[in-house]
C-alpha positions as CSV (number, residue, x, y, z in Angstrom):
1,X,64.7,-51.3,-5.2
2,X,62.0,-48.9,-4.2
3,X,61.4,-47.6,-7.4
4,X,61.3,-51.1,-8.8
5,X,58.4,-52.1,-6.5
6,X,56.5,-49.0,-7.0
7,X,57.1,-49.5,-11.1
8,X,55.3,-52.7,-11.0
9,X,52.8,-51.8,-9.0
10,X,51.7,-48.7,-11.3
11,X,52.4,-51.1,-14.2
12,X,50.4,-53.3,-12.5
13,X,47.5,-50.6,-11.8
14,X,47.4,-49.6,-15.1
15,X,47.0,-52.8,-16.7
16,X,44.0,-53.6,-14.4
17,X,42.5,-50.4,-15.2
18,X,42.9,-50.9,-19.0
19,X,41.3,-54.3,-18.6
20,X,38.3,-52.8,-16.4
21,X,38.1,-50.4,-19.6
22,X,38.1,-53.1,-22.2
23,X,35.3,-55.5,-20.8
24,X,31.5,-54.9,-22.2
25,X,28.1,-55.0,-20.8
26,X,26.5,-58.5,-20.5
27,X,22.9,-58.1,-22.4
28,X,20.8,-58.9,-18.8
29,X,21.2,-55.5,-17.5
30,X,19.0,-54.2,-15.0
31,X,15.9,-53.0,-16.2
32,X,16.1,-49.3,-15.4
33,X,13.4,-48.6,-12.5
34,X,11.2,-45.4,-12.0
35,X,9.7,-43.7,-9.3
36,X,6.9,-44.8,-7.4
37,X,4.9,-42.5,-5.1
38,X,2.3,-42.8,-2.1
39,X,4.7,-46.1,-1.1
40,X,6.9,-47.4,1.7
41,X,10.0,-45.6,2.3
42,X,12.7,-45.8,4.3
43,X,11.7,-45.1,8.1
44,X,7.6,-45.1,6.8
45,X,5.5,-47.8,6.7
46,X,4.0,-49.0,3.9
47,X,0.6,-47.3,2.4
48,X,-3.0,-49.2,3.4
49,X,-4.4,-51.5,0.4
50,X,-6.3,-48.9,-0.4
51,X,-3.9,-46.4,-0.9
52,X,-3.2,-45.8,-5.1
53,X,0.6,-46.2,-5.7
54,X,1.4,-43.9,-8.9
55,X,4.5,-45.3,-10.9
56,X,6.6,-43.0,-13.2
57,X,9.3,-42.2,-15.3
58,X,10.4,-40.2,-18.4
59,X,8.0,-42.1,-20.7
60,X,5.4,-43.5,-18.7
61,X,2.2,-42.5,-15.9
62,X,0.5,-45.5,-14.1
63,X,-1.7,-45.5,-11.5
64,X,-1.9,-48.6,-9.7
65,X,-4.1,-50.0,-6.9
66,X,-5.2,-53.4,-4.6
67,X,-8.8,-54.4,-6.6
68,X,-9.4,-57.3,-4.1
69,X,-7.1,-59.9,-2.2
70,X,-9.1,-63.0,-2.0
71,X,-7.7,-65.6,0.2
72,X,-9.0,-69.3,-0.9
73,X,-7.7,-73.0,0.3
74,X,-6.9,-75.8,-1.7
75,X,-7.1,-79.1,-0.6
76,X,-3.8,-79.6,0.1
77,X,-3.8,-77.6,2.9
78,X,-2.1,-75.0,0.9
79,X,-3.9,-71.5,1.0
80,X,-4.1,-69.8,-2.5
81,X,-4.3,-65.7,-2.0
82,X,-5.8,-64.4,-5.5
83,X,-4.1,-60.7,-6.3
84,X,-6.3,-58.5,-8.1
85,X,-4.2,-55.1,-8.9
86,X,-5.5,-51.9,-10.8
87,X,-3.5,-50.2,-13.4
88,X,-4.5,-47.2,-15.0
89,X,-2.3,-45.2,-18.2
90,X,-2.5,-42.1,-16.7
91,X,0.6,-40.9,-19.3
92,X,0.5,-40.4,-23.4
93,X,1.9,-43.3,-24.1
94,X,0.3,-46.7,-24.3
95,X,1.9,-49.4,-21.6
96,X,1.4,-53.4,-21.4
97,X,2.9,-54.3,-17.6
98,X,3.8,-58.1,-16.1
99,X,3.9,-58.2,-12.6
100,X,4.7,-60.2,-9.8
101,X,3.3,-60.1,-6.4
102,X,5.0,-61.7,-2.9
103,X,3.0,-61.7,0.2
104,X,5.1,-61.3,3.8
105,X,3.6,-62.5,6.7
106,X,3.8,-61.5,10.4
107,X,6.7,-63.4,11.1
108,X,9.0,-62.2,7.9
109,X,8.2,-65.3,5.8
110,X,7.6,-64.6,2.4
111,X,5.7,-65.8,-0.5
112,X,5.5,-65.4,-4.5
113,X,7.8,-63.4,-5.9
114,X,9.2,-62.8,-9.6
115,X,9.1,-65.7,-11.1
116,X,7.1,-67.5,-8.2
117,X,3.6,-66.1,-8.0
118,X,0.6,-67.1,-10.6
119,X,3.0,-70.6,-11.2
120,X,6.1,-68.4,-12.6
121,X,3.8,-66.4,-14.5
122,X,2.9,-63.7,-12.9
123,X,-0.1,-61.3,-14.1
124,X,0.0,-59.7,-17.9
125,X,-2.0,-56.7,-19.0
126,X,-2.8,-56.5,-22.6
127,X,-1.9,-52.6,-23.9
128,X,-3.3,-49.9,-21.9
129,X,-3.9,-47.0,-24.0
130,X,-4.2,-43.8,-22.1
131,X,-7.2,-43.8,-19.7
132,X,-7.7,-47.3,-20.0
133,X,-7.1,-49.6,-17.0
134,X,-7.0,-53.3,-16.1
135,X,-6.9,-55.8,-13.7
136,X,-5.5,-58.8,-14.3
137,X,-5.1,-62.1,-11.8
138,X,-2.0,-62.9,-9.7
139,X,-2.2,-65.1,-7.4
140,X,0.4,-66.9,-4.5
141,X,0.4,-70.1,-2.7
142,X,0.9,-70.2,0.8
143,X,1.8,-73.6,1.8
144,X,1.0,-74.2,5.7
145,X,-2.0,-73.4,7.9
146,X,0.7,-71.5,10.6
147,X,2.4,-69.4,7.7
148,X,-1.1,-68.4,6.6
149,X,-3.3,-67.8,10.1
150,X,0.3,-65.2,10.7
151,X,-1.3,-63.3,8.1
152,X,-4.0,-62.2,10.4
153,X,-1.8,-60.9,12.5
154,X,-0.3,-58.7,9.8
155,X,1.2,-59.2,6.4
156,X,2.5,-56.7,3.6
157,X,2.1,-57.5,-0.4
158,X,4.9,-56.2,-2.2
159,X,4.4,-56.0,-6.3
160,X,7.3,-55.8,-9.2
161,X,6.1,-54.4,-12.1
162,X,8.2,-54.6,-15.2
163,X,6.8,-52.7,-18.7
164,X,6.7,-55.1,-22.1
165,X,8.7,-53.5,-25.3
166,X,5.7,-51.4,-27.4
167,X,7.1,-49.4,-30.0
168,X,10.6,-50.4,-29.0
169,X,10.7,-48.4,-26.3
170,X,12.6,-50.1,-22.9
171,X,11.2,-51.6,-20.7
172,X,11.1,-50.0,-17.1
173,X,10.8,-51.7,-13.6
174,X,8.8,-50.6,-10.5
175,X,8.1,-51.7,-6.5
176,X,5.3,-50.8,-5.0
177,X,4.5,-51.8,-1.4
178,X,0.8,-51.5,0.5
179,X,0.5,-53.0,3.8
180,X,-2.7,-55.9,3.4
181,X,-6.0,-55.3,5.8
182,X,-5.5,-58.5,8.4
183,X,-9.5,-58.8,8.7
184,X,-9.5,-60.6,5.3
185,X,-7.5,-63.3,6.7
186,X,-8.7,-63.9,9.9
């Protein structure tokens, strides 16, 4: 009887794993991400806006940085926060990024996002050769007067970048973090 279980139970481990073996990838894959320096880590807070975040991996060399966050107000009484980020190619290959950028206020609410901020758009480069920079527009909508005056108390601007296909090479994903000078929303 004892052997009978433990038959079926190895027949039945063994059929699970050749099914585990048998099933394929599904084509949205994670982007592969790289390694960003001079940003938040685990136990450290997160880098002044001023601070240049440098993203890399095996193909590519960016140097990114906060141009200008211009808070604005529509007449909603939503708050529009215009994102102005830096990159420079500092590799030897050219790069065209999208990003996204999400805005978290002093009480933990957040923002934009990928797929939210600049009306789903997010901000587009056109190719950076190396050397060459840009600074394209985001922007996110913060949609009460409370949820925006709890940015002067402190808020943090968190960016995804992604890279666009150039030369069929893959595209690579990146995080980047700077904690956002309170003064500019008071």
């Amino acid at each position: 009887m004892k052997t009978g279980i433990l038959c079926t139970f190895a027949l039945l481990g063994i059929s699970l794993i050749l099914v585990a073996g048998c099933t394929t990838s599904t084509p949205g894959n994670p982007v592969p991400a790289g390694t960003v320096y001079n940003s938040a880590t685990p136990g450290n807070p997160a880098p002044g806006q001023d601070t240049t975040a440098v993203l890399v991996n095996g193909t590519y060399s960016i140097n990114v940085s906060v141009y200008q966050i211009t808070p604005g107000r529509s007449l909603s009484g939503s708050h529009t926060v215009d994102v102005y980020v830096t990159a420079t190619n500092t590799g030897t290959s050219p790069v065209q990024l999208r990003w996204f950028s999400k805005i978290t206020n002093a009480d933990g609410v957040s923002f934009g996002g990928i797929g939210v901020s600049h009306g789903g758009y997010g901000a587009e480069t056109d190719p950076i050769m190396t050397g060459g920079s840009e600074t394209p527009r985001d922007y996110v909508t913060i949609d009460s007067d409370q949820a925006y005056q709890a940015l002067s108390r402190g808020a943090t601007l968190n960016v995804y970048f992604v890279t666009e296909p150039l030369d069929s090479q893959a595209s690579v994903s990146f995080s980047t973090t700077w904690t956002l000078d309170p003064a500019q929303f008071a």
